[in-house]
PDBQT receptor file of N, H, CA, C and O in Angstrom, charges set to zero:
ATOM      1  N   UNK A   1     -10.073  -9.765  13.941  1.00  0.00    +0.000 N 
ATOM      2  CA  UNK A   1     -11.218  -8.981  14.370  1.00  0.00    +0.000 C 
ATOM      3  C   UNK A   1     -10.802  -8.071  15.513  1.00  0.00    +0.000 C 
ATOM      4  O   UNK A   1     -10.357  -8.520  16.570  1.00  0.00    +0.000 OA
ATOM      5  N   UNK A   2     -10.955  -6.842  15.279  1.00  0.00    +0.000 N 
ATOM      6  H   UNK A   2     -11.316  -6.477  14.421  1.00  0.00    +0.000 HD
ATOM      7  CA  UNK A   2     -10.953  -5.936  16.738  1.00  0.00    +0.000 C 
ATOM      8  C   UNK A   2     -12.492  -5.178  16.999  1.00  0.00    +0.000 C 
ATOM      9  O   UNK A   2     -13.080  -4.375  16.275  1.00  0.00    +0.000 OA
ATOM     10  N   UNK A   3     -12.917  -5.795  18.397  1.00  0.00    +0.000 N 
ATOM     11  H   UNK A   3     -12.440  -6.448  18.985  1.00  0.00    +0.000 HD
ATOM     12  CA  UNK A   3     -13.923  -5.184  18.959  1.00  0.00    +0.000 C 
ATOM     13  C   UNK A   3     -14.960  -5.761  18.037  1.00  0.00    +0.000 C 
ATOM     14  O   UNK A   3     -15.773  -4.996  17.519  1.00  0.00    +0.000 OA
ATOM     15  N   UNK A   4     -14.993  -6.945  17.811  1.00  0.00    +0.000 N 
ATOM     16  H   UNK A   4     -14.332  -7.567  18.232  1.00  0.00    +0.000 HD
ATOM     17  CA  UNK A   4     -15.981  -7.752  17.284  1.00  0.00    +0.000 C 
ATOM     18  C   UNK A   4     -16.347  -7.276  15.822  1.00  0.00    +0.000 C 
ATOM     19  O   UNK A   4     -17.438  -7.539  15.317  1.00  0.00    +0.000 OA
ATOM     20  N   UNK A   5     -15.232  -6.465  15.096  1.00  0.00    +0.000 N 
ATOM     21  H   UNK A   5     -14.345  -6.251  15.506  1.00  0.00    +0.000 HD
ATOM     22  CA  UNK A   5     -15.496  -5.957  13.899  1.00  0.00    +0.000 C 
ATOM     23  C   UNK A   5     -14.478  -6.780  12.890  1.00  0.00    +0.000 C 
ATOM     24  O   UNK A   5     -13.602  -7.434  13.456  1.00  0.00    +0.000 OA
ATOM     25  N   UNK A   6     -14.500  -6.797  11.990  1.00  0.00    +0.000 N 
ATOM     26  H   UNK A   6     -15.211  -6.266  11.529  1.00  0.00    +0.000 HD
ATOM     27  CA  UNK A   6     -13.408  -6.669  10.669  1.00  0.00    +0.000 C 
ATOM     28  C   UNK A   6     -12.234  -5.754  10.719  1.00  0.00    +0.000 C 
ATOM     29  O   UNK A   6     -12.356  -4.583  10.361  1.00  0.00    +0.000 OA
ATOM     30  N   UNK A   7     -11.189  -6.197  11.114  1.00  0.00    +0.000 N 
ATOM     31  H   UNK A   7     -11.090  -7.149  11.405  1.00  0.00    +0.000 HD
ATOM     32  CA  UNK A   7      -9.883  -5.165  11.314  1.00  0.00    +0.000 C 
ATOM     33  C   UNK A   7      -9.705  -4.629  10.126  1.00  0.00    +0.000 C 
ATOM     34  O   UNK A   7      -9.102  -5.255   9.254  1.00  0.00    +0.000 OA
ATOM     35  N   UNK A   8     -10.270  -3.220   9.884  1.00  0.00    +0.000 N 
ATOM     36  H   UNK A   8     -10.759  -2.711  10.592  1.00  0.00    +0.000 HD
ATOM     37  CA  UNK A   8      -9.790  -2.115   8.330  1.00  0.00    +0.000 C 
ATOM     38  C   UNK A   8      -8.524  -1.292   8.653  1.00  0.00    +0.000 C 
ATOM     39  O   UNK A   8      -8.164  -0.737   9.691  1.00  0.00    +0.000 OA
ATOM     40  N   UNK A   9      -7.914  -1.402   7.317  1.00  0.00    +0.000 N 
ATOM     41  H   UNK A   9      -8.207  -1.853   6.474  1.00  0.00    +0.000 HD
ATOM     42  CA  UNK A   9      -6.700  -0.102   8.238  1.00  0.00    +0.000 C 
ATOM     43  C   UNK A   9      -6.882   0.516   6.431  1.00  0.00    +0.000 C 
ATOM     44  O   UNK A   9      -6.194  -0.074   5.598  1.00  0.00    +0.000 OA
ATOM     45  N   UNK A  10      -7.733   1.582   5.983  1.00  0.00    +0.000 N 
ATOM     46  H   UNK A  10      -8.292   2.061   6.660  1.00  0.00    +0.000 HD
ATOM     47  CA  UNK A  10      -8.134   2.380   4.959  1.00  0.00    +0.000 C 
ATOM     48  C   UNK A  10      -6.820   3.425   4.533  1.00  0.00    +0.000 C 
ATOM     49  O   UNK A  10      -6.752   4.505   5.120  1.00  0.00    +0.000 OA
ATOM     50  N   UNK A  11      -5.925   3.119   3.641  1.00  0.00    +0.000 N 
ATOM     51  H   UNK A  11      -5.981   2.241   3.164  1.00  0.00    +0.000 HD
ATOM     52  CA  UNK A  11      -5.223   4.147   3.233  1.00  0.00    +0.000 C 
ATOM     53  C   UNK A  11      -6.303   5.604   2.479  1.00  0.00    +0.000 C 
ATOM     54  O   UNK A  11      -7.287   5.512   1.745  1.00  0.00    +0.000 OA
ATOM     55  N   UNK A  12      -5.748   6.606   2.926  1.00  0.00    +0.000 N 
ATOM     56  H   UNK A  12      -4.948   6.680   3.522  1.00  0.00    +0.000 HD
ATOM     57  CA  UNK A  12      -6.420   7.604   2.607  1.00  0.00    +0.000 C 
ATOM     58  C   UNK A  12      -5.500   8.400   2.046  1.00  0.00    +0.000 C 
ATOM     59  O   UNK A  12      -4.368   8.179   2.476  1.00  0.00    +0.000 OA
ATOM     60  N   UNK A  13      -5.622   9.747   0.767  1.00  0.00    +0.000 N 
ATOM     61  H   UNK A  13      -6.542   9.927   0.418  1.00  0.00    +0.000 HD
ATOM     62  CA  UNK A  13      -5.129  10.547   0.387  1.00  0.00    +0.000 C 
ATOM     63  C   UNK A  13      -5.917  11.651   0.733  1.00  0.00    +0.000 C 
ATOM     64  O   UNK A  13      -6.937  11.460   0.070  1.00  0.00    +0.000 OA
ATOM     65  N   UNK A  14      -6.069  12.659   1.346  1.00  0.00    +0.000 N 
ATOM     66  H   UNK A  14      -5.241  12.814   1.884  1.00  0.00    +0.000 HD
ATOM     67  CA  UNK A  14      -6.919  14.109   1.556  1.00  0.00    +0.000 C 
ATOM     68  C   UNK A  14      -6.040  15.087   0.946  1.00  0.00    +0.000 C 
ATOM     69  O   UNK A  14      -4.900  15.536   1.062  1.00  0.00    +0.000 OA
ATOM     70  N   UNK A  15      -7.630  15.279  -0.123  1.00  0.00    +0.000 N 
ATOM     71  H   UNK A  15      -8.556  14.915  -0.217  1.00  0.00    +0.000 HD
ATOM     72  CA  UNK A  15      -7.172  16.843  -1.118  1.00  0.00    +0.000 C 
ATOM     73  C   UNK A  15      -8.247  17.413  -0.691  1.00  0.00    +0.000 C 
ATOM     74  O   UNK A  15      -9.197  16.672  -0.439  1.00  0.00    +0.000 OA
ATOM     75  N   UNK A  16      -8.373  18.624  -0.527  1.00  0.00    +0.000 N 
ATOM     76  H   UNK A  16      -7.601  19.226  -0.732  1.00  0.00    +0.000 HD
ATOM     77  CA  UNK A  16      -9.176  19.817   0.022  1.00  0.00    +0.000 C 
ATOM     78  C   UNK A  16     -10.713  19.167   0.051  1.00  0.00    +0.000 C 
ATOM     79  O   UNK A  16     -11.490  19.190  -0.903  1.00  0.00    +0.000 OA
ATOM     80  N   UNK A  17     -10.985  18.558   1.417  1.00  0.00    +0.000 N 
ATOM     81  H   UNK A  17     -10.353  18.539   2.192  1.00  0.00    +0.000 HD
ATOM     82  CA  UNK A  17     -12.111  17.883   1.694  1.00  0.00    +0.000 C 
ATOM     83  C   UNK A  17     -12.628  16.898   0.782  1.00  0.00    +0.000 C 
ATOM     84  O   UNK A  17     -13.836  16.766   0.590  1.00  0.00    +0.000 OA
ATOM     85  N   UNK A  18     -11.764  16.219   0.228  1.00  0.00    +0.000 N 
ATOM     86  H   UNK A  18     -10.782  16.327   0.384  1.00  0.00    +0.000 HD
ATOM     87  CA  UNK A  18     -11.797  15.176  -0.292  1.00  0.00    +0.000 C 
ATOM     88  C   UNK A  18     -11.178  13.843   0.080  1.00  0.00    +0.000 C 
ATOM     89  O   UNK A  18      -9.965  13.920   0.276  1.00  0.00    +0.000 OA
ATOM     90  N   UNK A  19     -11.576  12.949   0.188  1.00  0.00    +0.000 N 
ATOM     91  H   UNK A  19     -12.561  12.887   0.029  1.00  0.00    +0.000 HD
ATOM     92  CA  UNK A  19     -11.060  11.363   0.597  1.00  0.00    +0.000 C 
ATOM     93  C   UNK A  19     -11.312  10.258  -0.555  1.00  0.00    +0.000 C 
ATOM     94  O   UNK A  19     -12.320   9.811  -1.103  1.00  0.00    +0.000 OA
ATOM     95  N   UNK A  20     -10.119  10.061  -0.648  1.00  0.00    +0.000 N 
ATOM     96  H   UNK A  20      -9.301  10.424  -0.203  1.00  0.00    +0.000 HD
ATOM     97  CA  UNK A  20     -10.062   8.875  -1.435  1.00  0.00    +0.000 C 
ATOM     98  C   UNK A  20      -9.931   7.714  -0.776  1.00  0.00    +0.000 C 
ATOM     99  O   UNK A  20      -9.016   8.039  -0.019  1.00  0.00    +0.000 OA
ATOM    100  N   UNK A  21     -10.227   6.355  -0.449  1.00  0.00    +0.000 N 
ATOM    101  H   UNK A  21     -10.970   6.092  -1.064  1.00  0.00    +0.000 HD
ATOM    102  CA  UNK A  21      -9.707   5.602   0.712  1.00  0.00    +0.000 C 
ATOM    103  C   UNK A  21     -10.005   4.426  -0.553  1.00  0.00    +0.000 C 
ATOM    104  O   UNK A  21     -11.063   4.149  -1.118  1.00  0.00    +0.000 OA
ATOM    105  N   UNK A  22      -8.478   3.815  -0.758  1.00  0.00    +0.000 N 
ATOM    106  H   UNK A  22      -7.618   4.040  -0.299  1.00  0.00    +0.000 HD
ATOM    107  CA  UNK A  22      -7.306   2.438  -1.567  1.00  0.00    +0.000 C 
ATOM    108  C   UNK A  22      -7.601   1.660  -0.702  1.00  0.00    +0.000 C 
ATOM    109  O   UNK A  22      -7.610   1.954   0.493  1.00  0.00    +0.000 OA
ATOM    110  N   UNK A  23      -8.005   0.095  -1.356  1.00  0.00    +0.000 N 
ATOM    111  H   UNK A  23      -7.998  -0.144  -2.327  1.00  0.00    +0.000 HD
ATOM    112  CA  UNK A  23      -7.977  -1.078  -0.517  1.00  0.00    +0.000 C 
ATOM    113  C   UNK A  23      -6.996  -1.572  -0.784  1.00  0.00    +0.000 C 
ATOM    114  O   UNK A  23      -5.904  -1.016  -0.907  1.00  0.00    +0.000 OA
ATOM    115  N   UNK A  24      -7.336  -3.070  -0.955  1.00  0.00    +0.000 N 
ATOM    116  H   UNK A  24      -8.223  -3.521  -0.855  1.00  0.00    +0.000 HD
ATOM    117  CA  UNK A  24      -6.158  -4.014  -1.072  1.00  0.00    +0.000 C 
ATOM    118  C   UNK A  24      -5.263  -4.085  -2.369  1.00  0.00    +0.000 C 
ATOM    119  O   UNK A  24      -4.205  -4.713  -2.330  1.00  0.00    +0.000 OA
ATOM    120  N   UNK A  25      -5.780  -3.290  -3.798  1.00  0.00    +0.000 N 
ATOM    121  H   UNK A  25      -6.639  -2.779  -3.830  1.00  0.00    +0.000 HD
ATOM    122  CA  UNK A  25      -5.509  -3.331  -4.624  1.00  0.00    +0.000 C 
ATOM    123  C   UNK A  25      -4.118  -2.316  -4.235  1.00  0.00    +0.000 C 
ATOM    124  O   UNK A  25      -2.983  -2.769  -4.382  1.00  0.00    +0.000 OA
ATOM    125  N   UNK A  26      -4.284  -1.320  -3.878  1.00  0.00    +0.000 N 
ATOM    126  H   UNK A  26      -5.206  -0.951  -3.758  1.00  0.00    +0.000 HD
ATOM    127  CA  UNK A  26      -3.546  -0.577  -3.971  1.00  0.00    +0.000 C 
ATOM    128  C   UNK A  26      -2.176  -1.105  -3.385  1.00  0.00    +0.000 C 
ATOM    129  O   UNK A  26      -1.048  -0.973  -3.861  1.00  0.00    +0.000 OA
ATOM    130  N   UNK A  27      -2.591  -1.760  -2.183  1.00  0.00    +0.000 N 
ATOM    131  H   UNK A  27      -3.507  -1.868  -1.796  1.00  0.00    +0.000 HD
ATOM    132  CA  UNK A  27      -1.616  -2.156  -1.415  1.00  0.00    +0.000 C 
ATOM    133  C   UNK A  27      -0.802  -3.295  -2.143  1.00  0.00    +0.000 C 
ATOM    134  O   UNK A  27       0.410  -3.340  -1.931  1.00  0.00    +0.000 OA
ATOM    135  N   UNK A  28      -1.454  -4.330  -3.087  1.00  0.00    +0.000 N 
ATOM    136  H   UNK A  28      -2.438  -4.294  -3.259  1.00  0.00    +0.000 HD
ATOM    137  CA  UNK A  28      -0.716  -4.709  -4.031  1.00  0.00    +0.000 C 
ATOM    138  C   UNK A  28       0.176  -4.161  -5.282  1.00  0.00    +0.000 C 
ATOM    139  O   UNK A  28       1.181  -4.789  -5.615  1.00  0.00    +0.000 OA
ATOM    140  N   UNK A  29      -0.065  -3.436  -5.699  1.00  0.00    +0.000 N 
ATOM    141  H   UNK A  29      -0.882  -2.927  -5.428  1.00  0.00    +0.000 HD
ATOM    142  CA  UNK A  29       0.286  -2.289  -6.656  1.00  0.00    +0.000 C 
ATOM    143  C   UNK A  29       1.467  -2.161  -5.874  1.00  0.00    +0.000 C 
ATOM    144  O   UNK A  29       2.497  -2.694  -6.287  1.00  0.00    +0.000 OA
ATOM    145  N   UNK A  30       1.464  -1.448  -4.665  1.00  0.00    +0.000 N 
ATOM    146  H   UNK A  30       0.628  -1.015  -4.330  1.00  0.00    +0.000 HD
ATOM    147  CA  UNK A  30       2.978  -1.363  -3.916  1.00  0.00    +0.000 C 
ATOM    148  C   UNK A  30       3.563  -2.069  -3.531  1.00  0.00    +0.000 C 
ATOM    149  O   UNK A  30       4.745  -1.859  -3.257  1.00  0.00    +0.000 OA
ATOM    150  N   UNK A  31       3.004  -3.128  -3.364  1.00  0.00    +0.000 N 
ATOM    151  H   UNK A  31       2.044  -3.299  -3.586  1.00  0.00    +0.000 HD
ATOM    152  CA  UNK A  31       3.844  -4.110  -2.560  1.00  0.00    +0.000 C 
ATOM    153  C   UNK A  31       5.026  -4.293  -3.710  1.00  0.00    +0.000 C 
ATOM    154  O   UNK A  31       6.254  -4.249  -3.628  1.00  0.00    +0.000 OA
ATOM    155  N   UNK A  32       3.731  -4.613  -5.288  1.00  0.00    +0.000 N 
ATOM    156  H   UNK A  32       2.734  -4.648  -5.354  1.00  0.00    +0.000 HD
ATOM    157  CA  UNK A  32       4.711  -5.184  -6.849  1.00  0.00    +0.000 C 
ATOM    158  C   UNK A  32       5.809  -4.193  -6.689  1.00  0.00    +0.000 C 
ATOM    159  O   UNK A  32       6.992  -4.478  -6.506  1.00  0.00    +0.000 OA
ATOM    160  N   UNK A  33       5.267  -2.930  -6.783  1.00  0.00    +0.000 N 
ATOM    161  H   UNK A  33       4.306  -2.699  -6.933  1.00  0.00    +0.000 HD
ATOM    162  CA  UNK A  33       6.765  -1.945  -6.848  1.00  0.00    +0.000 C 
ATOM    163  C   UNK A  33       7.962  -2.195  -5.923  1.00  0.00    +0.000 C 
ATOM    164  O   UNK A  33       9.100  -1.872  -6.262  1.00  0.00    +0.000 OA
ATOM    165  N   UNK A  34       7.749  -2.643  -5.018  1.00  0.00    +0.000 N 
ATOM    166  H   UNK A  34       6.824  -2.906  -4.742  1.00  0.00    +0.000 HD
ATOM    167  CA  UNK A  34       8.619  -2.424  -3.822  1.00  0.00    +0.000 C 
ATOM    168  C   UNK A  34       9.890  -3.276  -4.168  1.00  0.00    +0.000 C 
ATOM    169  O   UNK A  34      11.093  -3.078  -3.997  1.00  0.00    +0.000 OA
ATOM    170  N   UNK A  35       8.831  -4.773  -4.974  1.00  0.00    +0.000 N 
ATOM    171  H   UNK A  35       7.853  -4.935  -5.112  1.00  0.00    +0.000 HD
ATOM    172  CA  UNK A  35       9.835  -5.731  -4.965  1.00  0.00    +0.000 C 
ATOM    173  C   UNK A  35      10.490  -5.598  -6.377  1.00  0.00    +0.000 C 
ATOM    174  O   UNK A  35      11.534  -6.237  -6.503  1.00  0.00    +0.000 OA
ATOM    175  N   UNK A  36      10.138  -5.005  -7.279  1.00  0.00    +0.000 N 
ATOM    176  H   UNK A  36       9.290  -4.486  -7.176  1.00  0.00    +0.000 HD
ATOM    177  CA  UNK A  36      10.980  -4.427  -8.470  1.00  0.00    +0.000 C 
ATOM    178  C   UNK A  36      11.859  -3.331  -7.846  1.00  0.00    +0.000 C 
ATOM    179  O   UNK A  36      12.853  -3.057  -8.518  1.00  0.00    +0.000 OA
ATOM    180  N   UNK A  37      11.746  -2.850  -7.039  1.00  0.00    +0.000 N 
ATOM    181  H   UNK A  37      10.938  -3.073  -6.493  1.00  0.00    +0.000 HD
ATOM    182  CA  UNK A  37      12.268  -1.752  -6.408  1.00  0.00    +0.000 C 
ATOM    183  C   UNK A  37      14.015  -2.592  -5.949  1.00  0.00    +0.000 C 
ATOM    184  O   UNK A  37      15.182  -2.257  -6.155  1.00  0.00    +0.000 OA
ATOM    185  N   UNK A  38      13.332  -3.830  -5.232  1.00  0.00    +0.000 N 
ATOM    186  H   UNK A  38      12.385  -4.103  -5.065  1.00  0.00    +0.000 HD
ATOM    187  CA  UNK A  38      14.367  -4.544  -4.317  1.00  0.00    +0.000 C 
ATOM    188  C   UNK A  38      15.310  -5.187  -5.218  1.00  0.00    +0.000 C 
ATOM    189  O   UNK A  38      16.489  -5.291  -4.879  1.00  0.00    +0.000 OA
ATOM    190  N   UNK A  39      14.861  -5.668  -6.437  1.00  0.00    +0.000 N 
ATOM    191  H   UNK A  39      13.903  -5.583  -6.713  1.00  0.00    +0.000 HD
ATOM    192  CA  UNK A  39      15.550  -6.502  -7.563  1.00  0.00    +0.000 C 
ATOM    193  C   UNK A  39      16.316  -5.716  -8.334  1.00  0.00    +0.000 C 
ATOM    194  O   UNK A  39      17.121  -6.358  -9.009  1.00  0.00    +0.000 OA
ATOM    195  N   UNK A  40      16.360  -4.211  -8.510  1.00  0.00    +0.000 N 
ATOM    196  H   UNK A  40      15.707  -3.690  -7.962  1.00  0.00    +0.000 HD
ATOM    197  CA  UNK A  40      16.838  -3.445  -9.073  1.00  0.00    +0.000 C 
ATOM    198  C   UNK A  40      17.897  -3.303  -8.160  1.00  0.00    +0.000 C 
ATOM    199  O   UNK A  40      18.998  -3.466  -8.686  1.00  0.00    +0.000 OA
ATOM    200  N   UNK A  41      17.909  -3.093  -7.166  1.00  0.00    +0.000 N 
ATOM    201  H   UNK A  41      17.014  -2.961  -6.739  1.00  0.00    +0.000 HD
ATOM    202  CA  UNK A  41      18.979  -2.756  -6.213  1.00  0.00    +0.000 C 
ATOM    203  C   UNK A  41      20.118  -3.813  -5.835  1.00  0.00    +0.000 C 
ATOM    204  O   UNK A  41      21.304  -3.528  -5.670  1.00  0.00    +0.000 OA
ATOM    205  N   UNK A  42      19.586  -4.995  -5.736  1.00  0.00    +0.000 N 
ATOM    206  H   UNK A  42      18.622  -5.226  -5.871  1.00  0.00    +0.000 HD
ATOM    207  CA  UNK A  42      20.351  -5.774  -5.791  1.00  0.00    +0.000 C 
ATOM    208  C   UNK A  42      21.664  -6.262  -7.048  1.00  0.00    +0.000 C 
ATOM    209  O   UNK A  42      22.825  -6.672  -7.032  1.00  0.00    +0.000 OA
ATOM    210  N   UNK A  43      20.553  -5.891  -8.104  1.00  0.00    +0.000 N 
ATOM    211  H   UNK A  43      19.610  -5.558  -8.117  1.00  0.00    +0.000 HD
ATOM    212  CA  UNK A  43      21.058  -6.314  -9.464  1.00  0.00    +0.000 C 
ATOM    213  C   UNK A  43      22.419  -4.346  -9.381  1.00  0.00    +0.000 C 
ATOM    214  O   UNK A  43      23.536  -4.190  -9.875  1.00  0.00    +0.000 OA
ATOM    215  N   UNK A  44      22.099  -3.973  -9.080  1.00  0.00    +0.000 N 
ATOM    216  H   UNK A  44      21.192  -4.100  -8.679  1.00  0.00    +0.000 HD
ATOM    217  CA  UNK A  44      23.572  -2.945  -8.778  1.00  0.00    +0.000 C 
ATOM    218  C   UNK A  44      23.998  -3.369  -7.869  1.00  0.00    +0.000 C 
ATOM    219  O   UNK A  44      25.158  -3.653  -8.165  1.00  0.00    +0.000 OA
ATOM    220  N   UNK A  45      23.823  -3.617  -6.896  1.00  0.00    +0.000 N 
ATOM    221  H   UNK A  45      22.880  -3.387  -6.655  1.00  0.00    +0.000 HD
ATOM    222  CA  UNK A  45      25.264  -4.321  -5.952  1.00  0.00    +0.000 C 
ATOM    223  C   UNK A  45      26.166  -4.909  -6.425  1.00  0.00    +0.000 C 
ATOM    224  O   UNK A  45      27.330  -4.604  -6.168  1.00  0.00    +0.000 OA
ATOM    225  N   UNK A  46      25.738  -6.179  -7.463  1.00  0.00    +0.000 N 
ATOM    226  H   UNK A  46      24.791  -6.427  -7.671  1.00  0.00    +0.000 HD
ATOM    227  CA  UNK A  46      26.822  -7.232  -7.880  1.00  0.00    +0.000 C 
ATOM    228  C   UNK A  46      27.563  -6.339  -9.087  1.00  0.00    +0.000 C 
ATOM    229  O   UNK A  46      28.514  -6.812  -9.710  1.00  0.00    +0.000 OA
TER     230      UNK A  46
């Protein structure tokens, strides 16, 4: 909680006065990529 609220931190995209604001889904969506991201990379190292 900050300031007696619900701590939000709203990803936003702005297209010409437009806001899109991604919750947690999104942030999962990337997180999945990140770690296919990480497994790929590894799997070229060896």
């Amino acid at each position: 909680m900050l300031y007696g609220r619900k701590c939000r931190a709203p990803i936003c995209w702005d297209q010409v006065r437009e806001r899109v604001i991604e919750g947690p889904e999104m942030i999962e969506v990337t997180n999945a990529k990140v770690a296919v991201a990480k497994e790929k990379l590894k799997e070229a190292r060896t």
